[in-house]
Structure formats: structure tokens, C-alpha cells
C-alpha positions in Angstrom: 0.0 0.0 0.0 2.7 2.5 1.1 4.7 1.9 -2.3 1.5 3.0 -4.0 1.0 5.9 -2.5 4.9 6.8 -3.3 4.1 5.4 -6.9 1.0 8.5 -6.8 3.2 11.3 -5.7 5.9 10.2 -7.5 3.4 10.9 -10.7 1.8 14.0 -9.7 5.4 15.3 -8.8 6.6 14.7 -12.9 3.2 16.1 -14.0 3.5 18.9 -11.9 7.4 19.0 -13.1 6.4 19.1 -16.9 3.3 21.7 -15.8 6.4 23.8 -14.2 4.0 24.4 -11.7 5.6 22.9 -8.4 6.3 26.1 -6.4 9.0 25.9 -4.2 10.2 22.8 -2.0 7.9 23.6 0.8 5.2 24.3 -1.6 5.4 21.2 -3.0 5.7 19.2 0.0 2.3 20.7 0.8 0.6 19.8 -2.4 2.0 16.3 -2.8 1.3 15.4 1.1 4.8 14.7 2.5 7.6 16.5 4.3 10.5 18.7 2.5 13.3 16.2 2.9 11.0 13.3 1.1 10.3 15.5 -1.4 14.5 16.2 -2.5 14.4 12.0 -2.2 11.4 11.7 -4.6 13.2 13.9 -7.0 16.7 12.4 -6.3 14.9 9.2 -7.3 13.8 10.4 -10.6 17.2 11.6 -11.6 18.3 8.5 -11.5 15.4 6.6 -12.9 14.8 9.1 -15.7 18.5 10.1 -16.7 17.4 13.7 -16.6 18.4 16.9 -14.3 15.7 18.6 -12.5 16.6 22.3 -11.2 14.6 25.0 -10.1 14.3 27.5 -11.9 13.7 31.3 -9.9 12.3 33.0 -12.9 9.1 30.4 -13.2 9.1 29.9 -9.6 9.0 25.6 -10.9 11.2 22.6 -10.6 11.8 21.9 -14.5 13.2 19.0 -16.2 16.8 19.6 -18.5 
């Protein structure tokens, strides 16, 4: 059950990554329903599973995929 749940927010995190509408950390860790340091694992996570840097960018105020 609990790897479902990560399997969810893990999902909503990339759609919300491609959306560039994540906010800051804190922000996020609000919308997905977890704390600030599981959300830096999540996206840890998905570097390595996806092959693909994810930075924040200040300008759009978003976590965005390069």
C-alpha cells in the first residue's frame, strides 16, 4: 500500500514538473502530502530513474526538467 501511495506522488510530482507548476520545495511538500526532505528523495529518485536533471528555476518559480 505505502509503495502506491509513493508510486501516486511520484506521478503527480513529474506532471507537476512538466506543468512547471511545483512552487518551491515547501510548496510542493504541501501539495504532494509529504515533508520537504521526502520530497529532495522523490526527486533524487527520478534523476536517477529518468536520466534527466531537475533544477529550479527562480524565474518560473518551478522545478523543470533539462
Amino acid at each position: 500500500m505505502a509503495g502506491l501511495k509513493y508510486y501516486e506522488r511520484t506521478k503527480l510530482l513529474i506532471e507537476l514538473i512538466e506543468k512547471k507548476k511545483t512552487g518551491g520545495p515547501g510548496d510542493l511538500a504541501k501539495t504532494i502530502g509529504v515533508t520537504k526532505r521526502m520530497v529532495y528523495l522523490i526527486i533524487d529518485d527520478l534523476r536517477l530513474s529518468l536520466g534527466r536533471d531537475i533544477c529550479y528555476c527562480k524565474d518560473k518559480k518551478s522545478l523543470c526538467f533539462f
